[in-house]
C-alpha positions in Angstrom: -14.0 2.2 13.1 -13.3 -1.1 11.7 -13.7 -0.6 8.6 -11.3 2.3 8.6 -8.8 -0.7 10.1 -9.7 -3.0 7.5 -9.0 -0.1 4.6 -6.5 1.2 6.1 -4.6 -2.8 5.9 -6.3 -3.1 2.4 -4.0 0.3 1.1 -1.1 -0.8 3.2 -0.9 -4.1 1.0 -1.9 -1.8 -2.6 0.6 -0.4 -1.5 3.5 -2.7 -1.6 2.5 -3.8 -5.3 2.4 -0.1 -6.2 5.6 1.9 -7.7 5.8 5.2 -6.0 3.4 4.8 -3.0 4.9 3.4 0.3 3.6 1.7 3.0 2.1 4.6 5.1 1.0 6.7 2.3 -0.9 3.4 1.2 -2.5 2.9 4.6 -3.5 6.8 4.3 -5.0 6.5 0.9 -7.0 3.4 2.3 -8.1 5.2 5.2 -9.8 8.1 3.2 -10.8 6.2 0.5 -14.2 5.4 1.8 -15.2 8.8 2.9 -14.1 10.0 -0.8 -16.0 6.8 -2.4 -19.3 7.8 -0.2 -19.4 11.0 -1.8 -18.6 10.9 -5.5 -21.5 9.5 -7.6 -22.0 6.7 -9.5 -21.2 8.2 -12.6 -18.2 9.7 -11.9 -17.0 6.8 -10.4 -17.7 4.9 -13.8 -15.8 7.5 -15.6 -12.9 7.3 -13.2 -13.1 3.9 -13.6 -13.0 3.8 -17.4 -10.1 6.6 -17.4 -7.9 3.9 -15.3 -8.7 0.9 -17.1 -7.5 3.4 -20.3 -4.7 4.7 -19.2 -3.7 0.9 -18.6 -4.1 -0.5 -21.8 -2.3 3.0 -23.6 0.9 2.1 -21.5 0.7 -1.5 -22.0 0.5 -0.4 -25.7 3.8 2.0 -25.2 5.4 -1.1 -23.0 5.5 1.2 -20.0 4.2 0.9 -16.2 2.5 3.1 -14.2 
């Protein structure tokens, strides 16, 4: 129960740096997140991973923000 707390505060403050997502949709995110993390695998989570950190650098290559 805690943790959900602690995730749920974590996405509340990803939140607030995040264009698009508000408060209570960030404290939602952060209070499934776990559940989702504990079942995807390891290797999926690498690719998701690696699709973020490329969809990063291609719009910091365009100039844009996601």
């Amino acid at each position: 129960m805690i943790g959900k707390i602690i995730t749920a505060a974590i996405g509340n403050q990803v939140a607030k740096n995040t264009r698009g997502i508000g408060g209570p949709a960030g404290a939602a995110i952060g209070f499934i997140a776990p559940a989702v993390l504990r079942r995807v695998s390891l290797p999926a989570m690498l690719a998701l991973a690696a699709g973020g950190y490329a969809a990063k650098k291609l719009g910091e290559k365009s100039g844009k923000r996601f």
